[in-house]
C-alpha positions as CSV (number, residue, x, y, z in Angstrom):
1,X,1.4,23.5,-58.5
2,X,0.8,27.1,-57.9
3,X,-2.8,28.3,-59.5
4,X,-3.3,32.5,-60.6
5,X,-6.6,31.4,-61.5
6,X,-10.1,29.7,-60.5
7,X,-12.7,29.3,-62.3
8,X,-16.3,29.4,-60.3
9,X,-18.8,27.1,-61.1
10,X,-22.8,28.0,-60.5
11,X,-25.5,25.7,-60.9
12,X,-29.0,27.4,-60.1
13,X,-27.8,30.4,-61.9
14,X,-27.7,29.0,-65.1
15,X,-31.0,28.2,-64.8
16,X,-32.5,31.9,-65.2
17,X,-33.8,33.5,-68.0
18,X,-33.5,36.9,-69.1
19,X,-32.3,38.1,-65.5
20,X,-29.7,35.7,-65.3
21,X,-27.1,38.7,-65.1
22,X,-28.5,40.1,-62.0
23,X,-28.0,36.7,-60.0
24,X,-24.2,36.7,-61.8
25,X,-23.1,40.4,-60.8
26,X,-24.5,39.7,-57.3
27,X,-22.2,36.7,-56.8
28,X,-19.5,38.7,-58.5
29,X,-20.2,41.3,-56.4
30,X,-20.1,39.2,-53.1
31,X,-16.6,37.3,-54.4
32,X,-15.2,40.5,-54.5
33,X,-16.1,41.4,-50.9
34,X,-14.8,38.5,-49.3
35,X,-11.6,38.4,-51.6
36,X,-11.1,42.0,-49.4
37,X,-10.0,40.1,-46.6
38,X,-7.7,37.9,-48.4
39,X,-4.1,39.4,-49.0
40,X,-3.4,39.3,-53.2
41,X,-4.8,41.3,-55.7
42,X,-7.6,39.6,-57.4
43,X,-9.9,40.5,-60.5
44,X,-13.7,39.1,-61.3
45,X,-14.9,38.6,-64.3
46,X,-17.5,36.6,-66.5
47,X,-17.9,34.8,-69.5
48,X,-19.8,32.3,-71.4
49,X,-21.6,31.0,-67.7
50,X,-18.5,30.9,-66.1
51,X,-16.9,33.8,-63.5
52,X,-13.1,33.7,-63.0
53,X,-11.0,34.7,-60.5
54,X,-7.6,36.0,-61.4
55,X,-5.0,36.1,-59.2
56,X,-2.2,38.8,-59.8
57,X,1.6,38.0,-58.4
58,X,1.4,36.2,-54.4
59,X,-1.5,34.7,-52.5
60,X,-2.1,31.9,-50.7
61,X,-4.6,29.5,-52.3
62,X,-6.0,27.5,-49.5
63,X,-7.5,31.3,-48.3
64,X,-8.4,32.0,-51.4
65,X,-10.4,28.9,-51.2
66,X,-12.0,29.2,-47.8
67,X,-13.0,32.5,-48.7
68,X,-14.7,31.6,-52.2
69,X,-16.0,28.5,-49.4
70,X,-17.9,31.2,-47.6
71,X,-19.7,32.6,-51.2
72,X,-23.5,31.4,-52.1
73,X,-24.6,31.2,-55.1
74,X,-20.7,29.2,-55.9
75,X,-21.3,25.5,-57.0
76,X,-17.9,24.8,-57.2
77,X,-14.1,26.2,-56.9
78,X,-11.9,24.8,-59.7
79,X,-8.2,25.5,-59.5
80,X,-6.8,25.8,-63.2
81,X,-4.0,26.4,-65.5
82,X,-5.4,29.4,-68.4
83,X,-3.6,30.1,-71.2
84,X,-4.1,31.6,-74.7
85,X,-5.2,29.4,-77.2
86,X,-2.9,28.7,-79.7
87,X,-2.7,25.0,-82.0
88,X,-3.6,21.9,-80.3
89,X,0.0,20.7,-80.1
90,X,0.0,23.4,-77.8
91,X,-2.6,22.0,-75.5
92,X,-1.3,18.7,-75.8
93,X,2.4,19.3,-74.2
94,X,-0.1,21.6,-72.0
95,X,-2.1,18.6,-70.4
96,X,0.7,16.1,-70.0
97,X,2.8,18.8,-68.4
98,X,0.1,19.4,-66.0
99,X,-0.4,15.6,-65.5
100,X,3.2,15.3,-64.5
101,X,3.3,18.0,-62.1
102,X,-0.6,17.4,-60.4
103,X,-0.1,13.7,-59.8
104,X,3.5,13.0,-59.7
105,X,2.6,9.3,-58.5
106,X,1.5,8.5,-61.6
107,X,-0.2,5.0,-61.4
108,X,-3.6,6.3,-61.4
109,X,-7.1,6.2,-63.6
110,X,-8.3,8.8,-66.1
111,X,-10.7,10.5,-67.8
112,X,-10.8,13.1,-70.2
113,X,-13.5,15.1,-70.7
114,X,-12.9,17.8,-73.4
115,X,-15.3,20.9,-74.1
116,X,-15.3,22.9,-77.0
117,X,-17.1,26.3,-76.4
118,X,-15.1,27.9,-78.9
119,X,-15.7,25.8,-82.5
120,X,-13.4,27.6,-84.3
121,X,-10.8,25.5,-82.5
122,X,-9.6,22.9,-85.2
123,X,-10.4,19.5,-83.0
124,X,-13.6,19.1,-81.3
125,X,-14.5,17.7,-78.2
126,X,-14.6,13.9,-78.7
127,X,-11.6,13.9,-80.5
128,X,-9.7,15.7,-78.3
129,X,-10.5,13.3,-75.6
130,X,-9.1,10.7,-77.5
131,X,-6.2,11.9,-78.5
132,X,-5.7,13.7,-75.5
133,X,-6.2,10.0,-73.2
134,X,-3.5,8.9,-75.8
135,X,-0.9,11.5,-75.3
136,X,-1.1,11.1,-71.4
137,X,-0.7,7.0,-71.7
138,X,2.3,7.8,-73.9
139,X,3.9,10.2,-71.6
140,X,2.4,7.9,-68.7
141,X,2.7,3.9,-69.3
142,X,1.8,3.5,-65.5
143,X,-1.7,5.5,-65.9
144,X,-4.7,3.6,-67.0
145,X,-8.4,5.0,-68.8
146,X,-11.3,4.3,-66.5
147,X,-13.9,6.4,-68.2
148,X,-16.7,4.8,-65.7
149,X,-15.0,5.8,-62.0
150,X,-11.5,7.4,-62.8
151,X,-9.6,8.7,-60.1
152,X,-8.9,12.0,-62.0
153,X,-11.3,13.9,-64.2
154,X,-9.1,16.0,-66.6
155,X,-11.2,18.4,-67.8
156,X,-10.3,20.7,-70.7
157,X,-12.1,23.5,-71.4
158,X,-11.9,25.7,-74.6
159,X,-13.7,28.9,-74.6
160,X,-11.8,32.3,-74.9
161,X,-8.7,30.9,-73.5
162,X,-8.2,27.2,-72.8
163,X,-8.3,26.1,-68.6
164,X,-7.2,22.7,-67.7
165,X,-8.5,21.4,-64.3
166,X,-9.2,18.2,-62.6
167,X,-10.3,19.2,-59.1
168,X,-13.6,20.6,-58.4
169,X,-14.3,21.8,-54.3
170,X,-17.7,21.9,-53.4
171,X,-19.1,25.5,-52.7
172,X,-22.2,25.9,-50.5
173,X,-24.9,26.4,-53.7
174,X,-27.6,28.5,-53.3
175,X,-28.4,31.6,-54.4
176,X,-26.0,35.1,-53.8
177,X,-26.8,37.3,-51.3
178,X,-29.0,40.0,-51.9
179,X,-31.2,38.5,-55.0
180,X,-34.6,37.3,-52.2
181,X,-35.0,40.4,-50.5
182,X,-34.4,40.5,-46.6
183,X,-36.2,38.9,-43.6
184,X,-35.1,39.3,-39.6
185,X,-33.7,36.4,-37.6
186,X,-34.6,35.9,-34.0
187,X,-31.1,34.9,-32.4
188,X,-30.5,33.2,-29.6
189,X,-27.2,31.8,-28.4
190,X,-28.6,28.2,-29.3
191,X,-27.5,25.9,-31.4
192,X,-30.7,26.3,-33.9
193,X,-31.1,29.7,-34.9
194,X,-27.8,30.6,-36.3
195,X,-28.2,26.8,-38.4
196,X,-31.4,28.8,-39.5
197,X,-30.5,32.0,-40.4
198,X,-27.9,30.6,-42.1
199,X,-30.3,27.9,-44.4
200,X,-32.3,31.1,-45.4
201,X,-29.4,33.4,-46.3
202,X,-28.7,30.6,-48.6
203,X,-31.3,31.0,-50.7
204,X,-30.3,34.5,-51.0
205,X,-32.0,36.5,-48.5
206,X,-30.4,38.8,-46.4
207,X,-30.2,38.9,-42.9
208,X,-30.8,41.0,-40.3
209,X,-31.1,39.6,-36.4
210,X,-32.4,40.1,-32.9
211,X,-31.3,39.4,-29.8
212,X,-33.4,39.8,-26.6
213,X,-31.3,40.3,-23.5
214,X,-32.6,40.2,-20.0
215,X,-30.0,41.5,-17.8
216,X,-29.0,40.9,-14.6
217,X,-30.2,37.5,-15.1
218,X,-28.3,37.4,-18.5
219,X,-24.5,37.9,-18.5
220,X,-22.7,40.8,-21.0
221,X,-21.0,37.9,-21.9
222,X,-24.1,35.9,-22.8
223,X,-24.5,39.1,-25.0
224,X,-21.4,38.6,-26.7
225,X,-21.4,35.2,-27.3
226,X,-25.0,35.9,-29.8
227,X,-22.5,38.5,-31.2
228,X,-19.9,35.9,-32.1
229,X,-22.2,33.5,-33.7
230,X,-23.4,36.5,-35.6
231,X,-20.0,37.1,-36.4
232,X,-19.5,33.3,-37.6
233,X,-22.5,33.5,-39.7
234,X,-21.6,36.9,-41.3
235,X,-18.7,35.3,-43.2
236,X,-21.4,33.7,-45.0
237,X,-24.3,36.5,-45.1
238,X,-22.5,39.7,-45.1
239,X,-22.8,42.1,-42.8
240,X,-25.7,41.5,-39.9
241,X,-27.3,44.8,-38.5
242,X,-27.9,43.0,-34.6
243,X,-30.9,44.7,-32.8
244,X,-30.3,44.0,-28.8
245,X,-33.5,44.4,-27.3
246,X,-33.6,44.7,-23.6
247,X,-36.3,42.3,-22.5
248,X,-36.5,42.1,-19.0
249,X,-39.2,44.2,-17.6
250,X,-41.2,42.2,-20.2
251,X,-40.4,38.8,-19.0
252,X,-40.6,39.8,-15.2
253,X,-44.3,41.2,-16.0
254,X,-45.2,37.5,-17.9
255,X,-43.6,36.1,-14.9
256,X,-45.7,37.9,-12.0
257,X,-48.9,37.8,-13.6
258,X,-49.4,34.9,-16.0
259,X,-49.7,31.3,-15.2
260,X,-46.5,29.7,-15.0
261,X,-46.8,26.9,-17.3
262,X,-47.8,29.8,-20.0
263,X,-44.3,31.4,-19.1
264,X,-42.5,30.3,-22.6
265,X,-45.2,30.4,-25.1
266,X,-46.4,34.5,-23.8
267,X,-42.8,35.3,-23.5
268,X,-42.5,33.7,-27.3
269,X,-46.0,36.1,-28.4
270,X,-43.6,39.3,-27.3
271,X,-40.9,38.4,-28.9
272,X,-42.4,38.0,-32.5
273,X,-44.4,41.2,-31.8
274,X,-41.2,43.3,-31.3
275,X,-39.2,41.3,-33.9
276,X,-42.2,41.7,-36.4
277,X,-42.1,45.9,-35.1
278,X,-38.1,46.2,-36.1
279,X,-38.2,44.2,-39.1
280,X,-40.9,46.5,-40.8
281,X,-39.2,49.4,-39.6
282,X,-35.7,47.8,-41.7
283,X,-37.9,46.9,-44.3
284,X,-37.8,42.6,-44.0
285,X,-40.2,40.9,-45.4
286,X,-40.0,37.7,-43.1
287,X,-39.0,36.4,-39.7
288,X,-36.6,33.6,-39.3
289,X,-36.6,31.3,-35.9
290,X,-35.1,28.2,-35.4
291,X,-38.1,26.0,-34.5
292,X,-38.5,22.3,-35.3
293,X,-41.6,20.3,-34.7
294,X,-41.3,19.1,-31.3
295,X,-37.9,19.8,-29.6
296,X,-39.3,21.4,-27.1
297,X,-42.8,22.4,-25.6
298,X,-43.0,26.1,-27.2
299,X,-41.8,23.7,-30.4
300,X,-45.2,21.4,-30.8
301,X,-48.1,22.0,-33.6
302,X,-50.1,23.7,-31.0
303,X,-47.6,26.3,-29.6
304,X,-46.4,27.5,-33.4
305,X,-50.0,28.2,-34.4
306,X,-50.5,30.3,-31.0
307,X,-46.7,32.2,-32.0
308,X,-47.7,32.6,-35.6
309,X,-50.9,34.3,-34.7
310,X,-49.5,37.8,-33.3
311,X,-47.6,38.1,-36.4
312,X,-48.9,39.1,-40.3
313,X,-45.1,38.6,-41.5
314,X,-44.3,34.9,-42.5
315,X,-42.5,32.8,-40.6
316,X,-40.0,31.2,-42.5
317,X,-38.6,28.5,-40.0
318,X,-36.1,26.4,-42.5
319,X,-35.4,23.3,-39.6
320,X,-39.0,22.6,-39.0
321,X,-38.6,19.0,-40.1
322,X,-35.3,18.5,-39.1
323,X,-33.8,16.6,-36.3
324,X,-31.3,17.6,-33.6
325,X,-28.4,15.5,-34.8
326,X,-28.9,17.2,-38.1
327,X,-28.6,20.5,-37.0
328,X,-26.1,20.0,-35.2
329,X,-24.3,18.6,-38.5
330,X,-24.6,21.8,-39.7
331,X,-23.5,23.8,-37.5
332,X,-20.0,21.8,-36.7
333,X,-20.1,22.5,-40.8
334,X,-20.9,26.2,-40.7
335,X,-18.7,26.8,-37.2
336,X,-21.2,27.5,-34.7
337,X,-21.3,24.6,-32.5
338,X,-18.3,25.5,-30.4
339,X,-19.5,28.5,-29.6
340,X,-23.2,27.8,-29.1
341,X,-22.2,25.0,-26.6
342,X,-20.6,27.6,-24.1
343,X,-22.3,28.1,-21.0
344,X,-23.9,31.4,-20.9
345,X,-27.7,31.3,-20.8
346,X,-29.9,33.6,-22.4
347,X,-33.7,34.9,-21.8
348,X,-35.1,32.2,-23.1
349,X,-33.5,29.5,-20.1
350,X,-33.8,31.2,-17.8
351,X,-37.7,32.1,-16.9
352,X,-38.3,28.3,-18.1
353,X,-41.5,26.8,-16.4
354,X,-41.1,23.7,-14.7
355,X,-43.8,21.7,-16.7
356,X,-44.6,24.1,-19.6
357,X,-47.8,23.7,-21.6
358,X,-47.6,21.5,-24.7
359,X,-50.7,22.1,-26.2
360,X,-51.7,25.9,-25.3
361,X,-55.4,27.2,-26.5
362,X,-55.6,30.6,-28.3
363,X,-58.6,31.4,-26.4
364,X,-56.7,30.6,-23.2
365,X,-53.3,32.3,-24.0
366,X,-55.5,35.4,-24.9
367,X,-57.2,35.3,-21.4
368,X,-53.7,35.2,-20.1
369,X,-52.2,38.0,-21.6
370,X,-55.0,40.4,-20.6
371,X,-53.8,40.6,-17.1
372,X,-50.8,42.1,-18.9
373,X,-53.1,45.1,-20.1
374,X,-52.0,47.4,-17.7
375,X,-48.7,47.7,-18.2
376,X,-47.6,46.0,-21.9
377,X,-47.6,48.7,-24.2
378,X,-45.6,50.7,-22.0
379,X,-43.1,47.8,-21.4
380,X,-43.0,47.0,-24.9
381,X,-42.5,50.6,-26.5
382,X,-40.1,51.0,-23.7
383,X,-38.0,47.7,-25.0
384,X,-38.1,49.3,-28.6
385,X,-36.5,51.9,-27.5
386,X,-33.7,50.0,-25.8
387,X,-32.7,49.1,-29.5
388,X,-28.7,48.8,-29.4
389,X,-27.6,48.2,-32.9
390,X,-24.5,46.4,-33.6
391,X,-23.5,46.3,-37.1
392,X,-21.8,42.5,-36.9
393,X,-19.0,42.0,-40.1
């Protein structure tokens, strides 16, 4: 069956007051953005809690799908037949011609589930799901009612047209882009900080990112590969303004004059100083960092209250609790994985201490860094003004 429209489902939404229509033309705005890249000519609209998408003359529906897949804030994507409401004969031959053409095997359960928005329609909603269930067993002797676990929910809806639908894909929830402000990812090319900067976007922040490259010892290729995770996550944030800062001098400087098993956690301190710097000069109100409680030494209770203490932004780190299986569910799910897997190391592997510190004192760190006092601010200002910003769609 060939669909011209789809009605978009939002949960969270609904649930605002007063300034409910700022979270709806945000999410209308952002279906109309990725519908751009999808060859048809769509229109957005809105009514009654819902937002439709219709589709005028050719398209292909399995990209309009993956595109409205790519959309927070959408709860679900329902395929459905609209028409103009008219008697409830009408409707009737309406459903069990839809019936026939949906599930041509026929020897499946039911349900009906009727709702009338619109009471000026002549039956309401428990009738018509009755009469409805009977007219389809008529038309149907081989279909049964299971109003418990049905195979098929038939779902009628009568508002200012009438849609009949009966499959509901899952969106990614949340909250649309744009509506929580915007807060600065540090991005490696890891498997964790994409999965993060992606769990924050969904609640409907948006994202801006850093990258600290250390060349020679990191590749142009390692360079590109943060690009095209950026890139990956994009299709779900919008647009990501990339910083690439050029961290070397920094990292050599940590290297020659600090203790080596303070390598990571020093080299971490810089790196939330100058991502702190750019994202008050692009007006974030947050940092982002893939950190969870333990993966790794910089990762333990200890080394995040010595990271979190050069910064007065908040840290928002969304996989804190999480395990490495589970983020890596999520990013096979979001399409990362693949490319964060490829073997091209960044900064962060490659001045790795042999047997880093686990449980790093303030006081201590501090002592560390002041053989840096020399030379620091110089090396830091000059990485600021390495900036290269790549605007990643």
């Amino acid at each position: 069956m060939r669909y011209q429209t789809y009605l978009i489902k939002y949960a969270e939404i609904a649930i605002k007051g007063k300034n409910r229509y700022v979270f709806e033309d945000a999410l209308m705005h952002r279906i109309k953005l990725v519908l751009k890249q999808v060859q048809g000519d769509f229109a957005v609209s809105k009514a009654q809690g819902r937002v439709y998408v219709d589709c005028r003359g050719e398209h292909d529906s399995d990209e309009v799908i993956g595109a409205l897949g790519t959309v927070f804030g959408i709860n679900a994507i329902c395929p459905v037949v609209k028409f103009e409401k008219s008697g409830f004969s009408e409707l009737k031959d309406r459903v069990i011609s839809y019936v026939g053409e949906e599930y041509p095997q026929r020897n499946m359960t039911f349900k009906v589930c009727a709702r009338r928005a619109d009471k000026t329609f002549p039956v309401c909603s428990m009738d018509m799901n009755s009469m409805l269930g009977e007219a389809i067993l008529d038309a149907y002797p081989d279909m049964k009612v299971d109003v418990h676990d049905p195979q098929i929910s038939l779902n009628i809806e009568v508002r200012e047209s009438i849609f009949i639908y009966s499959k509901q894909i899952p969106g990614p929830g949340g909250m649309p882009i744009g509506t929580n402000g915007k807060a600065m990812l540090l991005l490696s090319g890891g498997i964790d900080s994409p999965v993060a900067g992606y769990m924050i976007a969904k609640r409907g922040v948006k994202i801006d990112a850093v990258y600290f490259h250390a060349p020679p010892y990191t590749s142009e290729r390692a360079k590109q590969k943060v690009v095209d995770l950026a890139r990956i996550v994009a299709k779900y944030t919008g647009t990501i303004c990339l910083h690439v800062i050029n961290f070397t001098d920094i990292q050599l400087a940590i290297y020659e004059k600090c203790p080596h098993d303070e390598l990571t956690i020093i080299m971490r301190r810089y790196m939330m100083r100058i991502a702190e710097t750019i994202a008050g000069e692009n007006d974030c109100l947050a940092l982002i960092t893939g950190e969870s409680i333990g993966q790794v030494a910089s990762q333990t209770m200890q080394s995040l209250a010595v990271t979190n203490e050069v910064c007065d932004l908040p840290v928002f780190r969304p996989l804190i609790g999480f395990d490495k299986q589970e983020i890596i569910s999520i990013s096979e799910k979001i399409g990362t994985f693949e490319t964060s897997i490829l073997p091209y190391e960044d900064c962060c592997t490659i001045f790795v201490a042999k047997h880093p510190v686990t449980k790093p004192k303030l006081s201590v760190i501090k002592k560390s860094e002041e053989r840096l006092a020399d030379c620091i601010d110089g090396l830091v200002a000059k990485a600021l003004e390495t900036d290269e910003v790549i605007n990643v769609i």
